[in-house]
PyMOL commands that place a pseudoatom at each C-alpha (Angstrom):
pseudoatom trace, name=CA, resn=UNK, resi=1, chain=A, elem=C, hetatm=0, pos=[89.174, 103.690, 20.141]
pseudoatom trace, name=CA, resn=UNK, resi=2, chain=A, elem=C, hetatm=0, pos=[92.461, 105.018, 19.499]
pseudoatom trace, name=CA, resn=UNK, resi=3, chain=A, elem=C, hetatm=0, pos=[93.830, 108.436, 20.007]
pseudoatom trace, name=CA, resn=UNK, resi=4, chain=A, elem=C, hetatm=0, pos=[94.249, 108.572, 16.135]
pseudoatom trace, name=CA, resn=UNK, resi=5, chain=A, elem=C, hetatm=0, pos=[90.608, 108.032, 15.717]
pseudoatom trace, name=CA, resn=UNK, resi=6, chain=A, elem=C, hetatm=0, pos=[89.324, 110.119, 18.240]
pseudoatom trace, name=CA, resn=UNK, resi=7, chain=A, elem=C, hetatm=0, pos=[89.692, 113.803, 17.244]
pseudoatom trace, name=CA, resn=UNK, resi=8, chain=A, elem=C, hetatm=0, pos=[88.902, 115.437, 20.350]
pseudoatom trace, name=CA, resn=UNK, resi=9, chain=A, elem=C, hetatm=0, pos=[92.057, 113.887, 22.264]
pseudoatom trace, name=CA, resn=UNK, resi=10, chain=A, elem=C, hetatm=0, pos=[95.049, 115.442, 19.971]
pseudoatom trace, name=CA, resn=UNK, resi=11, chain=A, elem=C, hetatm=0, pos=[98.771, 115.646, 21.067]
pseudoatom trace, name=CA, resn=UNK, resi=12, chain=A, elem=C, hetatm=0, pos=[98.075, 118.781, 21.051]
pseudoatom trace, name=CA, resn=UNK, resi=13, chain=A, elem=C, hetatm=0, pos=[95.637, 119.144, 23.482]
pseudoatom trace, name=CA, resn=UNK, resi=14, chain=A, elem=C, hetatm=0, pos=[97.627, 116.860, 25.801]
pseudoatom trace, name=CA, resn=UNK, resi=15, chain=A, elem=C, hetatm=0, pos=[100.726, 118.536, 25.560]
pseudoatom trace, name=CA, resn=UNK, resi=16, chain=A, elem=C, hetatm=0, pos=[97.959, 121.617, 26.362]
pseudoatom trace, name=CA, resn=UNK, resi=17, chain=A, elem=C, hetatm=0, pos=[96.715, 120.089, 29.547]
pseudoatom trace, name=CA, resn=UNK, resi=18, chain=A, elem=C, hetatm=0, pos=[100.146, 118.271, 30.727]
pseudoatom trace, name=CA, resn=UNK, resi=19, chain=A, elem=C, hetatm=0, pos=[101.339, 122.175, 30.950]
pseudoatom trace, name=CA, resn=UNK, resi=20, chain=A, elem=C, hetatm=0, pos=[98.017, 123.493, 32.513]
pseudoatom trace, name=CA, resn=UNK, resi=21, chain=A, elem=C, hetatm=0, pos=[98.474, 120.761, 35.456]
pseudoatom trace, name=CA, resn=UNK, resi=22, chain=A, elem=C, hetatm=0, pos=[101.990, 121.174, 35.590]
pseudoatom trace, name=CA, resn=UNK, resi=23, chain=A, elem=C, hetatm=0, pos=[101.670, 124.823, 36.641]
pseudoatom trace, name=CA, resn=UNK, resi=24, chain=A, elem=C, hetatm=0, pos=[98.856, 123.911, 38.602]
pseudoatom trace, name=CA, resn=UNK, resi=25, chain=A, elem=C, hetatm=0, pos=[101.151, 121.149, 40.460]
pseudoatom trace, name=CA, resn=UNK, resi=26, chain=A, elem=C, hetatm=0, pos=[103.510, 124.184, 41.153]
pseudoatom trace, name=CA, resn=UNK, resi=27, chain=A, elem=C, hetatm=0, pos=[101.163, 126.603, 42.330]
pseudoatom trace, name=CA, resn=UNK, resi=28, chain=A, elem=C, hetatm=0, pos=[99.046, 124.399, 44.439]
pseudoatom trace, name=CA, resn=UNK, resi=29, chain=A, elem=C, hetatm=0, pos=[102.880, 122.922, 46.515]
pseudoatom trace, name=CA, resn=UNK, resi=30, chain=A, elem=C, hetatm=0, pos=[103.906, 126.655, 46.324]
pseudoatom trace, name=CA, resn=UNK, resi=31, chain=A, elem=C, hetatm=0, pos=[100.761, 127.544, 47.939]
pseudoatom trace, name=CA, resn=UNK, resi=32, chain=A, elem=C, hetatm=0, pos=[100.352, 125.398, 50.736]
pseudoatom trace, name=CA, resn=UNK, resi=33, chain=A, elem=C, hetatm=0, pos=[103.811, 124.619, 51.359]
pseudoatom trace, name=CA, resn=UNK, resi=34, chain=A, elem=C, hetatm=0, pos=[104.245, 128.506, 52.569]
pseudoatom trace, name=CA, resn=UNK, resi=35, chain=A, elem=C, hetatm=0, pos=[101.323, 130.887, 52.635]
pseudoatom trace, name=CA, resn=UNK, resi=36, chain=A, elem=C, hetatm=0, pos=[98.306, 128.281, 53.038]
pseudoatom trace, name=CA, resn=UNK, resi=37, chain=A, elem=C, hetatm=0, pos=[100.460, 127.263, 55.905]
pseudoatom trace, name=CA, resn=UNK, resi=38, chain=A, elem=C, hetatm=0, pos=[99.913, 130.280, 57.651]
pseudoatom trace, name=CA, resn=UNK, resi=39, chain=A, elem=C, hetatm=0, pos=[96.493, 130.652, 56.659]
pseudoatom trace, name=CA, resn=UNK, resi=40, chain=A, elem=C, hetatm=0, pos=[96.132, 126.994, 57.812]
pseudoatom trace, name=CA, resn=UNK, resi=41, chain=A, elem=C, hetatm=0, pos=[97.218, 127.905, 61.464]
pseudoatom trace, name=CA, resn=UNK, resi=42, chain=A, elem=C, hetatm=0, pos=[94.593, 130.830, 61.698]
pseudoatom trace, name=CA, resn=UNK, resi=43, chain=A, elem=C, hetatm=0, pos=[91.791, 128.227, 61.069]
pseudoatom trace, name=CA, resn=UNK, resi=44, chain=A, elem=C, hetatm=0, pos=[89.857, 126.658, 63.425]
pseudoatom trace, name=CA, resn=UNK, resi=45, chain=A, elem=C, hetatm=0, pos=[90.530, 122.444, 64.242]
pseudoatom trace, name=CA, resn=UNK, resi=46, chain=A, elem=C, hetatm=0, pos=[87.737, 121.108, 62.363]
pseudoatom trace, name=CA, resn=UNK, resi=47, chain=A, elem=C, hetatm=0, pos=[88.879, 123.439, 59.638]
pseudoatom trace, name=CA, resn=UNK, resi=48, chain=A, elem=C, hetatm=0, pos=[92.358, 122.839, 59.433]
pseudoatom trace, name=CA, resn=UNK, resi=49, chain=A, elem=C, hetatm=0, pos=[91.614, 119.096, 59.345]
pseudoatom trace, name=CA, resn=UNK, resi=50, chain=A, elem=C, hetatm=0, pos=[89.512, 119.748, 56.370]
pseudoatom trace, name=CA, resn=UNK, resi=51, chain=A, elem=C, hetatm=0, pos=[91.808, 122.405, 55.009]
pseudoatom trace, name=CA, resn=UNK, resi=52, chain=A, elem=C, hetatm=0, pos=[94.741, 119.176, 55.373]
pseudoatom trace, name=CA, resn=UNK, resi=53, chain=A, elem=C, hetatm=0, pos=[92.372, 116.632, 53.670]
pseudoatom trace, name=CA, resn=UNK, resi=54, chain=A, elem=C, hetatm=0, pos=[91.348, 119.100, 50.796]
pseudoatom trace, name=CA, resn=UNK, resi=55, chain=A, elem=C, hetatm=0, pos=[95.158, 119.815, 50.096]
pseudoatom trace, name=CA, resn=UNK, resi=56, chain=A, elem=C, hetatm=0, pos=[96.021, 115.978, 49.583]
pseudoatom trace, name=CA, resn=UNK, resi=57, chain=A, elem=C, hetatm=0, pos=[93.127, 115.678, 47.109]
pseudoatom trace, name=CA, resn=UNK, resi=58, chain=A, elem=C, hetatm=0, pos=[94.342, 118.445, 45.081]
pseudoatom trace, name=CA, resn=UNK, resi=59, chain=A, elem=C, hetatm=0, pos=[97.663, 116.665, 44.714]
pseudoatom trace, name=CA, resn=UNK, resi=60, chain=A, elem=C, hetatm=0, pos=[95.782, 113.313, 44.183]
pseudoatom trace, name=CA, resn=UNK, resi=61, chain=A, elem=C, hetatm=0, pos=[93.799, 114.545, 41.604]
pseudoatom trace, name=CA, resn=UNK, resi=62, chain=A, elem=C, hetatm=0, pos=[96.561, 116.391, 39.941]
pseudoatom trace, name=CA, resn=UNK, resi=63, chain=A, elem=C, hetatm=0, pos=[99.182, 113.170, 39.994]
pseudoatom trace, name=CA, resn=UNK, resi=64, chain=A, elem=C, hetatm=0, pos=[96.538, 110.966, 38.423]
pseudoatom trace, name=CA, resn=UNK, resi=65, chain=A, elem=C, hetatm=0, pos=[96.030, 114.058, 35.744]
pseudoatom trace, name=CA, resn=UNK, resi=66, chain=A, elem=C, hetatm=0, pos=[99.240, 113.822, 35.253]
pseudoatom trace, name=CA, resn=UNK, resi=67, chain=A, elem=C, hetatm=0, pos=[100.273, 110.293, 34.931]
pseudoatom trace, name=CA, resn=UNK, resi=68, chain=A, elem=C, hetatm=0, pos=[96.866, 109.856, 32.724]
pseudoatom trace, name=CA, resn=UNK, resi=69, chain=A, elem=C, hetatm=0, pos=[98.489, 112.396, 30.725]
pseudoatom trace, name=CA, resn=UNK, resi=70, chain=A, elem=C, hetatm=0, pos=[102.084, 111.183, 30.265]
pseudoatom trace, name=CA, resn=UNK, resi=71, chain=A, elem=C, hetatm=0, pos=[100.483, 107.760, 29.385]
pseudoatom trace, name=CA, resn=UNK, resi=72, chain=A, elem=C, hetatm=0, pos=[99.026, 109.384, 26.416]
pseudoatom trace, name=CA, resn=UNK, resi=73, chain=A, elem=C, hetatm=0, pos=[101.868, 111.354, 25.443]
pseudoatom trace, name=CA, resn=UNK, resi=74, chain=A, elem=C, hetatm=0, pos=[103.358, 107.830, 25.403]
pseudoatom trace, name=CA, resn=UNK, resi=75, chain=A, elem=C, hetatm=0, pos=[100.916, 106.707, 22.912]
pseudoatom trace, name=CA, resn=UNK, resi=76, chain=A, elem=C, hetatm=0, pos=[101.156, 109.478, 20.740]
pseudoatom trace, name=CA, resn=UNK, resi=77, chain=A, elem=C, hetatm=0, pos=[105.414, 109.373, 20.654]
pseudoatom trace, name=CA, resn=UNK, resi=78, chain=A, elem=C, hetatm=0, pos=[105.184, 105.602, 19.919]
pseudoatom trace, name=CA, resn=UNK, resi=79, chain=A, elem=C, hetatm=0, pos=[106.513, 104.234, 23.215]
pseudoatom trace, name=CA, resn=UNK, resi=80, chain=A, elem=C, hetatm=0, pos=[103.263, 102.611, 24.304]
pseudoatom trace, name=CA, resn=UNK, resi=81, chain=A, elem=C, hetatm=0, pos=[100.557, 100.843, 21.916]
pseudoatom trace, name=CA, resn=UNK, resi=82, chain=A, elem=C, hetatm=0, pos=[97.242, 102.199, 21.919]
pseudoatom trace, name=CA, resn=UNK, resi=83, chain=A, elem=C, hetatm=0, pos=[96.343, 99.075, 23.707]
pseudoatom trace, name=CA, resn=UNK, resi=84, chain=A, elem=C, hetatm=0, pos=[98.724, 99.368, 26.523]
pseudoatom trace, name=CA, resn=UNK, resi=85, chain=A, elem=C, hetatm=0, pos=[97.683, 102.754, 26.917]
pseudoatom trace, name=CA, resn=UNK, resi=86, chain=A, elem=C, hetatm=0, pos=[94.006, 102.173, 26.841]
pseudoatom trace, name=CA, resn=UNK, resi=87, chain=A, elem=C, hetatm=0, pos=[94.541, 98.945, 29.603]
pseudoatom trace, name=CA, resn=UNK, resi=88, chain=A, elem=C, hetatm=0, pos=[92.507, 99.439, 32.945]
pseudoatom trace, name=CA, resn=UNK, resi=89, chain=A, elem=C, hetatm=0, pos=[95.345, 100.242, 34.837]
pseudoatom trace, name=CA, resn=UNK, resi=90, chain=A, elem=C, hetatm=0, pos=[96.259, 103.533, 32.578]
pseudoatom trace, name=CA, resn=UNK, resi=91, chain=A, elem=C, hetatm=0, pos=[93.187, 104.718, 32.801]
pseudoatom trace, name=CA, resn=UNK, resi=92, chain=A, elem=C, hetatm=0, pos=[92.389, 107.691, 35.126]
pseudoatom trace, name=CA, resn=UNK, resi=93, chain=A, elem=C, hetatm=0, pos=[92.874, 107.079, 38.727]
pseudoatom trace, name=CA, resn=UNK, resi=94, chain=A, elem=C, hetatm=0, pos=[90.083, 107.447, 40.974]
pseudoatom trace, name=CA, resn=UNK, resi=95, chain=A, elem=C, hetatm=0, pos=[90.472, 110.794, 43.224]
pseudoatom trace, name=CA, resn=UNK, resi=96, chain=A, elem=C, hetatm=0, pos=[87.668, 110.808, 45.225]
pseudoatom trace, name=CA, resn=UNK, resi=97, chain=A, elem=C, hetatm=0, pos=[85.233, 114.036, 44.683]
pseudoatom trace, name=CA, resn=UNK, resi=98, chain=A, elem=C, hetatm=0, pos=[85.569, 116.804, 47.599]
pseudoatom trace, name=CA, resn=UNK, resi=99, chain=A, elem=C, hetatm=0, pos=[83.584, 115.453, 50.648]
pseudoatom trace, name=CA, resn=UNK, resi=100, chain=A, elem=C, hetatm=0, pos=[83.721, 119.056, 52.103]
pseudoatom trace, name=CA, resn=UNK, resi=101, chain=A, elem=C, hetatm=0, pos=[80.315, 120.488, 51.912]
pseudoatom trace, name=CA, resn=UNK, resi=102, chain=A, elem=C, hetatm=0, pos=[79.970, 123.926, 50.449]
pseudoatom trace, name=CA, resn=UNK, resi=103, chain=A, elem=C, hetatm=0, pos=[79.365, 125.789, 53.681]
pseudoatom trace, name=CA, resn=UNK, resi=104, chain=A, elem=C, hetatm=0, pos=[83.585, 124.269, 54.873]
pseudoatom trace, name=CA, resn=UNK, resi=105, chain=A, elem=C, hetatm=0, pos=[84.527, 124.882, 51.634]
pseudoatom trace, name=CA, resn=UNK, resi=106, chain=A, elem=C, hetatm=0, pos=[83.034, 128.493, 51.840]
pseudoatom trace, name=CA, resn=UNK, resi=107, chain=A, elem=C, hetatm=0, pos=[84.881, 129.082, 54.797]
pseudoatom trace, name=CA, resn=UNK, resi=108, chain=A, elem=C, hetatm=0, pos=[88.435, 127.605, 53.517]
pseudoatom trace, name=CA, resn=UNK, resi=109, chain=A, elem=C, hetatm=0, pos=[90.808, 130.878, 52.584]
pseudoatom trace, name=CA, resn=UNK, resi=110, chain=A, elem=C, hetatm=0, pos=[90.350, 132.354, 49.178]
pseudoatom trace, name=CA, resn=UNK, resi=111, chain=A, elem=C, hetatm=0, pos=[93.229, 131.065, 47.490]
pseudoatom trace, name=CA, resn=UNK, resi=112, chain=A, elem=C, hetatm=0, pos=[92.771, 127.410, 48.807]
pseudoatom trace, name=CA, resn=UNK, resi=113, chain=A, elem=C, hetatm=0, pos=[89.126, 127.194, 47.080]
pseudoatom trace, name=CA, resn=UNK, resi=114, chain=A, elem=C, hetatm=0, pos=[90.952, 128.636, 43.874]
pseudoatom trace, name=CA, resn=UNK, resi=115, chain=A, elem=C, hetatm=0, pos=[93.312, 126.053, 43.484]
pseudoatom trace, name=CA, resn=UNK, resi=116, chain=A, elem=C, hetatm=0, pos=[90.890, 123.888, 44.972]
pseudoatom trace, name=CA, resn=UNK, resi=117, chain=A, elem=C, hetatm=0, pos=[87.958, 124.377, 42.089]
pseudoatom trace, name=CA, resn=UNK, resi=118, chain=A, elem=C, hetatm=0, pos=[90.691, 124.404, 39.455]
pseudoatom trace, name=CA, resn=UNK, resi=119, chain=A, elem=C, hetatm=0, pos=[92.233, 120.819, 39.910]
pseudoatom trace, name=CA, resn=UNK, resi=120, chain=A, elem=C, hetatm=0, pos=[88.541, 119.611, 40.504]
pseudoatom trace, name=CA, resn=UNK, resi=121, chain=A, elem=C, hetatm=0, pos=[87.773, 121.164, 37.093]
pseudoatom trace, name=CA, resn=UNK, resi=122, chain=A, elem=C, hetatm=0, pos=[91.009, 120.082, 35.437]
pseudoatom trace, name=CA, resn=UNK, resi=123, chain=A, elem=C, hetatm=0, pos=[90.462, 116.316, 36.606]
pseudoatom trace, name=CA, resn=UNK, resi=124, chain=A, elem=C, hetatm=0, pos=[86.673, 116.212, 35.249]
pseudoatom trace, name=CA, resn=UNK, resi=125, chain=A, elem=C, hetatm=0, pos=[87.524, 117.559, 31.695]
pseudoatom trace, name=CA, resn=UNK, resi=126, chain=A, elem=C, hetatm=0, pos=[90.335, 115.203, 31.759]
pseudoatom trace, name=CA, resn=UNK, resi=127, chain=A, elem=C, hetatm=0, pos=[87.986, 112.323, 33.192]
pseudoatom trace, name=CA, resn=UNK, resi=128, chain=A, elem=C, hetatm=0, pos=[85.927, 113.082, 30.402]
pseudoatom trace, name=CA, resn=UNK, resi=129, chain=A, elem=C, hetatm=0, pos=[88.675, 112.263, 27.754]
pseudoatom trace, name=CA, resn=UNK, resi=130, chain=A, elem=C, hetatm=0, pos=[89.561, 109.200, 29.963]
pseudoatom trace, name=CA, resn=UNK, resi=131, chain=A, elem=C, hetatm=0, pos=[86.019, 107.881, 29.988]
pseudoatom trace, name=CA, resn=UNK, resi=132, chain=A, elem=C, hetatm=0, pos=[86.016, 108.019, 26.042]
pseudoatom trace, name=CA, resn=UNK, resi=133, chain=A, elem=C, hetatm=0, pos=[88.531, 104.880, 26.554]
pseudoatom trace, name=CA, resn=UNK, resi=134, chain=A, elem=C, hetatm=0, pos=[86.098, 102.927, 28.501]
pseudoatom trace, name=CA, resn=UNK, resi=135, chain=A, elem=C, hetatm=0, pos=[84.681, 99.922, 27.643]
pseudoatom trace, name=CA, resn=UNK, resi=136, chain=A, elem=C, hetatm=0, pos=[82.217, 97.259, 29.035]
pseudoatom trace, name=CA, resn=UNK, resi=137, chain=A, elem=C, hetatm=0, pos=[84.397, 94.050, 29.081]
pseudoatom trace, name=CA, resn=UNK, resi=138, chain=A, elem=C, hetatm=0, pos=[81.372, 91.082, 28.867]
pseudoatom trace, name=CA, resn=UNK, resi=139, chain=A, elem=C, hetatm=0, pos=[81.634, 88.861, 31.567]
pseudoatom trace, name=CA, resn=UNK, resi=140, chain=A, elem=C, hetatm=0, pos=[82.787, 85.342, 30.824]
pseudoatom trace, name=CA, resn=UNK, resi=141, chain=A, elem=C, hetatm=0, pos=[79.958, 82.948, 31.278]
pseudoatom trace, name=CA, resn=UNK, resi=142, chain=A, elem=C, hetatm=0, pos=[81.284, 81.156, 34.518]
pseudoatom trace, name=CA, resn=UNK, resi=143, chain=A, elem=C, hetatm=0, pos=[81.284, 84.954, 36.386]
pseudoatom trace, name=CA, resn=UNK, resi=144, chain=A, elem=C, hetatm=0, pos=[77.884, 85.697, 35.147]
pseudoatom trace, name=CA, resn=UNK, resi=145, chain=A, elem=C, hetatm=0, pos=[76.785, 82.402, 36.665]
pseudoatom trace, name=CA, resn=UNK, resi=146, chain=A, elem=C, hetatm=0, pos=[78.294, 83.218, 39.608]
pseudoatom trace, name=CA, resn=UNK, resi=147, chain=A, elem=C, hetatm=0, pos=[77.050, 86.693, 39.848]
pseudoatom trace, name=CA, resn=UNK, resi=148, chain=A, elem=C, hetatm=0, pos=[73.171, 85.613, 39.746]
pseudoatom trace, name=CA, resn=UNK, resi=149, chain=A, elem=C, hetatm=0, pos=[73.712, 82.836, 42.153]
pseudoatom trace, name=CA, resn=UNK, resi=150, chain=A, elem=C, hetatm=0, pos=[74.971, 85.518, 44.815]
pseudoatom trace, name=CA, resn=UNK, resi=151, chain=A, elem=C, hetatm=0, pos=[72.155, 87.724, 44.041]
pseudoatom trace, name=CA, resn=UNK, resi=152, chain=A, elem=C, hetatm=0, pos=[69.654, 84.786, 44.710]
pseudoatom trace, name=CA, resn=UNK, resi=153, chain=A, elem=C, hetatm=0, pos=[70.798, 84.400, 48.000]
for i in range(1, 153): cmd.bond("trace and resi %d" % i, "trace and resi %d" % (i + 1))
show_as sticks, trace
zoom trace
C-alpha cells in the first residue's frame, strides 16, 4: 500500500500530526523540565519513580511519532520510495504502553496525566496509520520447517 493509494494517510494529515507532536514535544520538556520538577519533589518515592518512568515514555512515544512521521513526509516529498518508507525498520517504534496502573496514575499531578493521556492518544492514532503498512511476510520454507520442529520438542 502506498501513501498515494491510501486516502486516509494524506500529506496533509501528516504535516497535521508532525505539528500536533511537535507542540506536544515542547510542552511535555517544558513541563517536566521546570514545574513537574517541583511537583516531582512533593511526591512520594514510589511515586516519583513512577512519575520518572512515565516522563521517559512520553518522550519515547513522542520521538517514534515523530520519526514515523518525518519518514512519511519523506515519502510524500520524493526523498524516500514508498518501499523504503514502508521497510520494517520505518515502521512505528515500539513504546511500550503505560505500566502504571490507574490508581498511580490517578495520583500523578494533574498536568503530568494531561500530557501523559495525550502522547498515549497521539501514538495510537498514529499506530493506527502505521499498522495500515503492515504486512505478513510468508516464511520461507526452511524457517517454517524449523519453526514446527521446535514446537515438537
Amino acid at each position: 500500500m502506498t501513501m498515494n493509494e491510501h486516502t486516509l494517510i494524506t500529506p496533509k494529515l501528516v504535516a497535521a500530526l508532525y505539528t500536533e507532536a511537535m507542540l506536544l514535544a515542547d510542552e511535555a520538556r517544558g513541563y517536566f523540565d521546570t514545574e513537574g520538577q517541583m511537583e516531582r519533589a512533593a511526591l512520594d518515592p514510589v511515586l516519583r519513580v513512577a512519575y520518572s518512568c512515565e516522563s521517559l515514555r512520553v518522550t519515547t512515544r513522542l520521538m517514534h511519532v515523530v520519526s514515523w512521521l518525518l519518514v512519511r513526509k519523506a515519502v510524500a516529498a520524493g526523498e524516500m520510495t514508498e518501499a523504503e518508507g514502508e521497510a520494517p525498520e520505518r515502521r512505528l517504534g515500539r513504546a511500550g504502553d503505560t505500566e502504571l496502573d490507574s490508581l498511580r496514575l490517578g495520583q500523578l499531578p494533574p498536568r503530568a496525566r494531561e500530557i501523559i493521556d495525550a502522547s498515549r492518544d497521539l501514538y495510537e492514532r498514529v499506530k493506527r496509520l502505521d499498522d495500515q503498512f503492515a504486512t505478513e511476510v510468508p516464511l520461507s520454507p526452511a524457517r517454517a520447517l524449523l519453526g514446527r520442529l521446535e514446537r515438537s520438542f
